[in-house]
N, C-alpha and C positions, 0 to 999 in steps of 0.2 A: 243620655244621648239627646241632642240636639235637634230635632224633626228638621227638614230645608226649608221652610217657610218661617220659622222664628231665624233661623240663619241669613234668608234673604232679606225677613225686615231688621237685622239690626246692622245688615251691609248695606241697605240705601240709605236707613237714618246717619250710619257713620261717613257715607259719603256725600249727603245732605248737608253735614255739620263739618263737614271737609271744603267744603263751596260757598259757605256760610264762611267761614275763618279766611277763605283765598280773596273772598269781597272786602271783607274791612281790610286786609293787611294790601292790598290794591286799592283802596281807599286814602290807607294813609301814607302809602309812599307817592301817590298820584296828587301831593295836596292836603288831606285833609277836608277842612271844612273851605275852603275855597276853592276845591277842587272838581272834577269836573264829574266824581263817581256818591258825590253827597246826594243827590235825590235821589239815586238808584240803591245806594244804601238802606237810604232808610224806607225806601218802597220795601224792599228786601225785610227789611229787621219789622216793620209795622207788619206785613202782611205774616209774619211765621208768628209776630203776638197772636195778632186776632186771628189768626187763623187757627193756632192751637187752644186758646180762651173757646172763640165759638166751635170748632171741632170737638173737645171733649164736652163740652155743653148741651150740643144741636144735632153733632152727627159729622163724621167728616166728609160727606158732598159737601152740606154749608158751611161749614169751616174751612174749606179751600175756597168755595166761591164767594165770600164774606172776606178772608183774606186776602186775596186779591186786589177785591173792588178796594177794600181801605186801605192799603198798601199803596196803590198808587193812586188815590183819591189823596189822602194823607200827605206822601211825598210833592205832589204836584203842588199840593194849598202851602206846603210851609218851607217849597222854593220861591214859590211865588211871593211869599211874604216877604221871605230873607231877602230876597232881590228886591224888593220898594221899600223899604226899610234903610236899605244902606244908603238907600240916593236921599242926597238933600233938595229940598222942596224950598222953592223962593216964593 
């Protein structure tokens, strides 16, 4: 028998990883990489790395607030890059 609280964490992780899969498949019908859900992507997919790397590591407070800050520190630096990159410079 199952106790409810192993039943309720494997219903938020499977609907975590349900919201997880609705982001990239709206990713890739909105565009792809030219599209306008790529920073929020990968804010998304960097912040559940580091978040689960420093969560099982450090503790999960710091590995959700770790995930986060690099998540969208991450995504912001390497749109920002992607965008002055593509432009030519005279």
């Amino acid at each position: 028998m199952i106790d409810k609280y192993t039943l309720a964490a494997i219903n938020i992780i499977g609907s975590s990883l349900d919201v997880l899969g609705a982001l990239y498949l709206a990713y890739d019908l909105l565009g792809g990489e030219h599209g306008p859900l790529r920073p929020v992507t990968r804010g998304v997919t960097y912040g559940v790395l580091f978040g689960a790397g420093y969560g099982i590591a450090l503790g999960p407070v710091f590995g959700l607030a770790s995930g986060a800050t690099h998540g969208v520190t991450l995504a912001w630096e390497l749109s920002r890059a992607a965008r002055t990159k593509t432009r030519i410079v005279v």
